[in-house]
N, C-alpha and C positions, 0 to 999 in steps of 0.2 A: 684387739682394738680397744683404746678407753674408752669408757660413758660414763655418761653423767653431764650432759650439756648443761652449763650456768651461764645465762644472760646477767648481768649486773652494771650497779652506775653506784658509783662513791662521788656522791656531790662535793660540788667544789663553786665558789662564788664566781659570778659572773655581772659585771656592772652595766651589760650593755644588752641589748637586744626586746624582744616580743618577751610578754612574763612568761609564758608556756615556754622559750626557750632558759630563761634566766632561773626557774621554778627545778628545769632538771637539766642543769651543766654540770657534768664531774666528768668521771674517770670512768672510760666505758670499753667493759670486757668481755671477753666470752672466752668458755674453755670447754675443752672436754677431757675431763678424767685432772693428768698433768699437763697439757697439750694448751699453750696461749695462741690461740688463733686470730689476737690483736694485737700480741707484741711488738715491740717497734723501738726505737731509738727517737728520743724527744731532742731536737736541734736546743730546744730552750734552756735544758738539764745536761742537753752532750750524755744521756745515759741512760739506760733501759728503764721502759713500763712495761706494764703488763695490756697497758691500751691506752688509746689518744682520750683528750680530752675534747669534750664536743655535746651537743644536748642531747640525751637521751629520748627526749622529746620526739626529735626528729628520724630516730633510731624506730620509736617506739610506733608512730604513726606509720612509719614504712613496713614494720612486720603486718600490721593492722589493714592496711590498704589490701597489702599484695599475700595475706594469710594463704587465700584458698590456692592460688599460683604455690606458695612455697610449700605447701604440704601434698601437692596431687600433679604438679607438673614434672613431668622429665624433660630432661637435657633434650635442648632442638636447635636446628641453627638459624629457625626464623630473625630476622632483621631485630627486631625488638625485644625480645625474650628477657634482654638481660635486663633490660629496664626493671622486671620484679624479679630477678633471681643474683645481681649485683649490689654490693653494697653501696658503691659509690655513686651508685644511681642517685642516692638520696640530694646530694649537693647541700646548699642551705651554708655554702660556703666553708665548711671542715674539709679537713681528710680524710675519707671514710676507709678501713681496711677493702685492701682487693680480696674480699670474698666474696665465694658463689656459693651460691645453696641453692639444693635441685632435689626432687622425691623422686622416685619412679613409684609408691603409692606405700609401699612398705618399709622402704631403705630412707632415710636422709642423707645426703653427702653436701661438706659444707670442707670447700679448698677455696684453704690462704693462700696468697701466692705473694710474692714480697714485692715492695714497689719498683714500679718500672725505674727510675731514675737510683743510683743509688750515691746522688746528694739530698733526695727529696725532701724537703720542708714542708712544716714544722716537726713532721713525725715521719718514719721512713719505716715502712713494717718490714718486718723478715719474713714473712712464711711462716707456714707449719705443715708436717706431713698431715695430706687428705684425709677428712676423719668420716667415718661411714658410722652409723647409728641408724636405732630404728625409729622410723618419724614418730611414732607416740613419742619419743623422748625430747625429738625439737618440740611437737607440741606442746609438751608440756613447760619448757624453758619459756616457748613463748608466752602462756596464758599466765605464767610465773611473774614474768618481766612487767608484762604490759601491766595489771593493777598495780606492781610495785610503782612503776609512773605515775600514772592515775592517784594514785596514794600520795606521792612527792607535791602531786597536782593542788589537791587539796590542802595539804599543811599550809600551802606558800598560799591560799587562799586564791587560786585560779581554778574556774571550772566551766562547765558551758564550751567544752575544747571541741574542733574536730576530730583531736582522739577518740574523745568517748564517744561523738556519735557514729565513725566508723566502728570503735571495739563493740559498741553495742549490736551493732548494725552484726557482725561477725556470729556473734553471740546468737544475738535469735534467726541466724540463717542454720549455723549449725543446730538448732534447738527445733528445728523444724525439717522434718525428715524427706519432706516435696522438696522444698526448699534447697535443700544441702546436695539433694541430688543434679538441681539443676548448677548450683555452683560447681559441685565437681565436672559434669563435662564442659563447662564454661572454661573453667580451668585445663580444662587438659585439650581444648581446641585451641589453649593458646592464649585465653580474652582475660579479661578485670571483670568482675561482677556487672551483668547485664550490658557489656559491650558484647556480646558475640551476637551474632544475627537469631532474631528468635524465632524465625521460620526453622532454621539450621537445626537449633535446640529443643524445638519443640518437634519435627520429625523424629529426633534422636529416641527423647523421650518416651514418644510414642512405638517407637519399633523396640522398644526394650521389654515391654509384656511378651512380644514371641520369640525376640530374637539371643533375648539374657539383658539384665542391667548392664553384668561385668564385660560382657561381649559389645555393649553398644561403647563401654567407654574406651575399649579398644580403639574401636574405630577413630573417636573422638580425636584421641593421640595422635591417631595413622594422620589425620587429615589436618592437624596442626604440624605436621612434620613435611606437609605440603602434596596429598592425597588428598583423590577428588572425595568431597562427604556421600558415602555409601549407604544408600536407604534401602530398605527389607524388598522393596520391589527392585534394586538396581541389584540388589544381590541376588535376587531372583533369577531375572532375566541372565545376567551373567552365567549363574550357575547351570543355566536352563542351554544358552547358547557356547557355552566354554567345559562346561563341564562333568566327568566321569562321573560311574556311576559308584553308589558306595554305601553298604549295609552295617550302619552305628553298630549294632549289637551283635556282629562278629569282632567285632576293634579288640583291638589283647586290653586286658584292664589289669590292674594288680591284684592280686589274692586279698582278702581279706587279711586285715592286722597286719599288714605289709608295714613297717617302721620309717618314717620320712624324719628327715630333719625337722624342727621344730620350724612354727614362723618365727619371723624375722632374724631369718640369717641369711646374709647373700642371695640373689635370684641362681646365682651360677651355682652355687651348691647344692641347693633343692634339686635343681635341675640333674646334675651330676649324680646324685643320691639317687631319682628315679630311673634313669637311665639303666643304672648298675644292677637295681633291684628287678628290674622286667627283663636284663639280661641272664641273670639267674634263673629266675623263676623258668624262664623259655629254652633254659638249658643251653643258650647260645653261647657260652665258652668270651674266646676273644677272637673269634675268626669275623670275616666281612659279610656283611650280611647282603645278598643279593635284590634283587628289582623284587622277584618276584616272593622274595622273605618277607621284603620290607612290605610290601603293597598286603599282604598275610596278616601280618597284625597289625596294620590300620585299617584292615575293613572294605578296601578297594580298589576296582578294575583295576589291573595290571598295567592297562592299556596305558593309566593315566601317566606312569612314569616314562611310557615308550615312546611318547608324543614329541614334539618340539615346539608346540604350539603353544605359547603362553597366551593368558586369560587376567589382560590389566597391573598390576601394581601390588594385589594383596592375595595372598594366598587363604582358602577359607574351605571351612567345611560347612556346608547348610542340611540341616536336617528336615527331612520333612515326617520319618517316625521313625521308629526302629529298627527299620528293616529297607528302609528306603531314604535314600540322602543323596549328594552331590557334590564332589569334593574338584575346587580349583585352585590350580599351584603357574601359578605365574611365569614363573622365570622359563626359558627355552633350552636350557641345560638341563641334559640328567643329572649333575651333583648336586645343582641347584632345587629342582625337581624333588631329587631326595631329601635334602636338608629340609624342603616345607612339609614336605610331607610328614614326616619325622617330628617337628614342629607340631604339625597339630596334632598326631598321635601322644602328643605331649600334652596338650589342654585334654585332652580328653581324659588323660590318667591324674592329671595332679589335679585335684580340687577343681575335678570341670564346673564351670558356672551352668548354672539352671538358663535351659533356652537351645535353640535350635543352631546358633553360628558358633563357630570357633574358626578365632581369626590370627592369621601374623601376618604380622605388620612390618613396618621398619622403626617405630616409634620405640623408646628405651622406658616404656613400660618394667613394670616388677613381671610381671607375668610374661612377656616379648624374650625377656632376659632369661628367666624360664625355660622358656620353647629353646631358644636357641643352644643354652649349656645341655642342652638334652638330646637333643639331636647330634650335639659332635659328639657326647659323650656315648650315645647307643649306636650311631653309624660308625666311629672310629675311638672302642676304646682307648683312656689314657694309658692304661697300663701295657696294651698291647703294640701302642705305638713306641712309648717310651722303651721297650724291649724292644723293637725294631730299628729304632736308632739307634740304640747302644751309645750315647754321649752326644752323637754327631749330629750339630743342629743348622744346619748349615741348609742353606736353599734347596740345593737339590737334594738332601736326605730326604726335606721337610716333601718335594716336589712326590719322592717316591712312593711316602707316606700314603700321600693324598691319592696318589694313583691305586695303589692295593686298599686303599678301604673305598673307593669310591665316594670321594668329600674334595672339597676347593681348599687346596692349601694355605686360606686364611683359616679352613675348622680346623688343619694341624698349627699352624701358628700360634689359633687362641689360646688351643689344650695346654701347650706350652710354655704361654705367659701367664695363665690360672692356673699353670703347677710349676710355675717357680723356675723354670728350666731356662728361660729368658723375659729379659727388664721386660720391663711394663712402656717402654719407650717405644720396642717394636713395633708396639701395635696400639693403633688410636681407637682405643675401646673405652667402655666404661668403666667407671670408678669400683665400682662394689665387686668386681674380682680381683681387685688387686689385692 
């Protein structure tokens, strides 16, 4: 995949408009590597740019509004969402490229899609294939862009803008480490800076001394994806009246000096890499692993896969020490059953966060994405499936699949489109395994 995200504006005169707009009109692009993710056909020239002409200005204020959304939220199908995660949201009367940019906290993905109409005027983009990066490197495109602005700002002798006192605003939220932390679950419940309800926010904050920072901003996710908000006492009670019993410090861990993918690559490959590595180490081959294997190295009653009783929405493990914990899996399916469980024997191995919960969710978290390529990948290796099919990928192969490993034949569908074996059209997932 290319990197190297460049935000850019080649000014160009403008005789009409507010000076903040007229201060930075030109030619406004973005790329990553060789990839124009604003290319387009100008009606005016009848012939390719590399991007429409428009004010940066208003470019620049919208990365600057909606920063902490575009660097910490993941893809959701809330009503509003796209308002900060579209480009054309901005209006102010241009054409703004149809792109989306969305974090799951580690990955950035930013898909052009070309315009709806294809007489569209003044500027008709094409598209570009979906470009995945890791959001330090949108960050830094954007804290690049935005004083380049701000710089245009002052030449042309405008200043005193709403830009600067949102970019400022941005600046000393990140530069303040209370601060930065309430913006991120603000963000990732969904909200703009100090729209989300602060009773909401400030529970959250507060169950993160026991429960993990990184485990409350789970939640935060789950409950922008339209999950009730889960407080340390709701998980309590839950766990108390829904849930098995389960001993942390039996759970299978990795050996020491165990080699994982590095960060920032993929959530599905991390995940895929763990999986492989704790199948090894446990000497489990490529056979299926049973109820009572699987309930063995996660640490927990047997009983709890044997159930049919689901326990709410999220599936979670709570701890109360080492030796004593609670673990509840929602769904009323034994594959289902599996697969969370599996899930969070996943948080536990890869870079468990400090704190008593580990949670999955449905939210498209870096970490969600995680659990979940780990899970198909330790319940139904790829390799051993791919031997079992022998070419033949066809529904009922896939159906058989999922019967002999004990998985839902969407985790043989996935394995399959994150190894290439079928488009990516099959199946309406997320970006960063393609």
């Amino acid at each position: 995949m290319p990197s190297g995200l460049e935000i850019a504006l080649a000014p160009e005169r403008l005789d009409e408009g507010t000076p903040e707009e007229r201060a930075c009109f030109g030619l406004f692009t973005m790329r990553v590597g060789e990839i124009d993710l604003t290319g387009g056909v100008d009606s005016f020239i009848s012939n390719y740019r590399p991007g429409p002409l428009v004010s940066g200005y208003h470019a620049a204020e919208w990365f600057a509004c909606n920063w902490w959304r575009l660097r910490y939220e993941p893809r959701s199908a809330a009503s509003e969402w796209w308002r900060a995660h579209k480009m054309t949201s901005i209006g102010e009367g241009y054409v703004w490229p149809n792109l989306t940019i969305f974090s799951d906290g580690v990955m950035t993905a930013l898909v052009a899609e070309r315009s709806v109409r294809p007489d569209a005027k003044p500027f008709r983009y094409l598209g570009a294939p979906p470009c995945i990066l890791p959001s330090t490197q949108f960050e830094a495109a954007v804290d690049a862009f935005i004083p380049r602005i701000l710089g245009r700002l002052r030449d042309q002798g405008v200043d005193g803008t709403n830009l600067d006192r949102i970019w400022n605003d941005v600046l000393a939220e990140r530069g303040n480490p209370d601060l930065a932390k309430r913006r991120r679950v603000e963000a990732l419940l969904g909200c703009d800076a100090d729209e989300a309800d602060d009773d909401a926010v400030d529970r959250l904050l507060a169950d993160a001394a026991s429960l993990g920072e990184q485990a409350v901003e789970e939640l935060a996710a789950d409950h922008a994806s339209g999950g009730a908000l889960l407080t340390a006492d709701a998980l309590t009670q839950i766990a108390s009246s829904s849930g098995f019993a389960a001993s942390p410090r039996t759970a299978a861990r990795l050996a020491a000096g165990t080699r994982l993918s590095q960060r920032d690559v993929p959530a599905w490959r991390l995940g895929a890499d763990a999986a492989r590595a704790l199948r090894e180490q446990e000497g489990l081959g490529w056979q299926p692993i049973g109820d009572a294997g699987l309930a063995h190295l996660a640490g927990v009653d047997a009983k709890a896969l044997a159930s049919d009783t689901g326990g709410g929405k999220v599936s979670f493990a709570l701890d109360r020490n080492q030796t004593d914990g609670r673990v509840v899996l929602h769904s009323r399916w034994n594959t289902g059953r599996r697969f969370h469980l599996a899930r969070l024997l996943a948080d536990r191995l890869v870079a468990p966060p400090r704190g008593r919960l580990h949670a999955a969710t449905r939210a498209y978290t870096y970490r969600q994405k995680m659990q979940r390529s780990f899970a198909a990948e330790l319940l139904s290796p790829f390799a051993a499936v791919d031997d079992m099919l022998k070419g033949d990928y066809s529904a009922e192969a896939q159906q058989d699949a999922a019967e002999h490993f004990q998985v839902s034949e969407r985790t043989i569908l996935t394995l399959l489109v994150n190894h290439r074996r079928l488009e990516r059209e099959e199946l309406d997932e997320d970006l960063a395994a393609a």
